[in-house]
C-alpha positions in Angstrom: -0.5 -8.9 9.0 -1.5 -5.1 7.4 -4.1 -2.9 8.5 -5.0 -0.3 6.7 -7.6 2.3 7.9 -8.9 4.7 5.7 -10.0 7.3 8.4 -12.2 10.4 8.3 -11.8 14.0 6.6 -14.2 16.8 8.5 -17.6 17.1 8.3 -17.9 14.0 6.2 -19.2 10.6 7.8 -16.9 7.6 9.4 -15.4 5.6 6.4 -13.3 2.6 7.3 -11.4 0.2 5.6 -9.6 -1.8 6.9 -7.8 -5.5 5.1 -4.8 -8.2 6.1 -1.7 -8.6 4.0 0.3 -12.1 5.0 3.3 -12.9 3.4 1.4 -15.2 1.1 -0.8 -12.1 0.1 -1.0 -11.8 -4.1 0.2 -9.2 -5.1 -3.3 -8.8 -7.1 -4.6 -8.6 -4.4 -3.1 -6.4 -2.2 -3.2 -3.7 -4.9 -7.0 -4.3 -5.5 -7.8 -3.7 -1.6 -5.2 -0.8 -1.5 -7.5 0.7 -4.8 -10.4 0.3 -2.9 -9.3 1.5 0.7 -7.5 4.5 -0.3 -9.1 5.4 -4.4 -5.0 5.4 -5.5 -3.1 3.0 -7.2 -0.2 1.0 -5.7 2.5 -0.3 -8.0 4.3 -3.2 -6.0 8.0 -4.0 -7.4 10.3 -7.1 -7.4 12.5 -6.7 -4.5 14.4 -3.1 -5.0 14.1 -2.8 -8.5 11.7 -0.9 -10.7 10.3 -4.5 -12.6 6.7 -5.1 -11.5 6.4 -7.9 -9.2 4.2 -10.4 -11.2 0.5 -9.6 -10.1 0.4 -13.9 -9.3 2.8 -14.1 -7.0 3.5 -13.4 -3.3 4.3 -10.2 -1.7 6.8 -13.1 0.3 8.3 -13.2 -3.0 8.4 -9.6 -4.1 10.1 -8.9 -0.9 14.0 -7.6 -0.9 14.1 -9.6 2.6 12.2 -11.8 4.9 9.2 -10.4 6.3 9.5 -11.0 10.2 6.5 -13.3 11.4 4.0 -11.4 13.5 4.9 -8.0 11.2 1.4 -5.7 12.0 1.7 -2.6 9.5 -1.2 0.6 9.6 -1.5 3.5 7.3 -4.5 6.0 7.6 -5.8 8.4 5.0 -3.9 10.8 6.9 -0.2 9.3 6.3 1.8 11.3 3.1 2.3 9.1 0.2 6.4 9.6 1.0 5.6 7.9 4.7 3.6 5.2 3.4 6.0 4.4 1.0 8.9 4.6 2.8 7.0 2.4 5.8 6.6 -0.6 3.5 10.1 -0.8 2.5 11.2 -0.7 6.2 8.1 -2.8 7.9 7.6 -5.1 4.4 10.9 -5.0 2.7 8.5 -3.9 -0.4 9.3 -1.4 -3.0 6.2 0.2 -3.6 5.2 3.7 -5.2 1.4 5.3 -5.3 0.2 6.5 -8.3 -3.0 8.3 -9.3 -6.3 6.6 -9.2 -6.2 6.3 -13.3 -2.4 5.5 -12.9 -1.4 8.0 -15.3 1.6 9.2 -12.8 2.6 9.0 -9.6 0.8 10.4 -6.5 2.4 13.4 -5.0 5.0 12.6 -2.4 3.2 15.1 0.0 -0.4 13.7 -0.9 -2.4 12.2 1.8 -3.8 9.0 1.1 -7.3 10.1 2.3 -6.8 12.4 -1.0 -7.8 10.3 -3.7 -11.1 8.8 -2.2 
């Protein structure tokens, strides 16, 4: 199970988002609920290559290992695009990069998360 909480910049009100990711998650949608927690995009890869993991299957099956049962994974708006990244591949065995909300390149490695809502 994922949580992702998209937590709170100064002076602006409460915002949280918050969604479950099992190992029979499609890929669809994880990105879609990543898009709308965070405003970014998430490319998901097959195992540790750079092919796209097919939007229709699994993240189970994108995975470059077996996801332990019980695996609880939590990113905040706060966490740099490099931790978040680097988190999935040792919590989901997922490749995984962040890109810019039109996906037009990828996110800056020192980029918050909170900074594309």
């Amino acid at each position: 199970m994922i949580s992702l909480c998209l937590d709170h910049k100064p002076k602006t009100p409460l915002i949280m988002a918050q969604f479950s990711v099992s190992g029979n998650t499609k890929i669809s949608t994880f990105v879609s609920d990543f898009k709308e927690a965070f405003g970014a995009t998430l490319r998901v890869y097959q195992g540790k290559g750079k092919q796209f993991a097919d939007p229709n299957g699994t993240i189970a099956k994108a995975a470059f290992d077996t996801i332990p049962r019980g695996t609880e994974f939590t990113a905040t708006a706060a966490l740099k695009v490099s931790s978040f990244e680097a988190r999935c591949a040792e919590v989901l065995n997922l490749t995984v990069q962040v890109a810019t909300p039109d996906n037009s390149a990828l996110a800056d490695n020192n980029a918050k998360l909170g900074d594309f809502k």
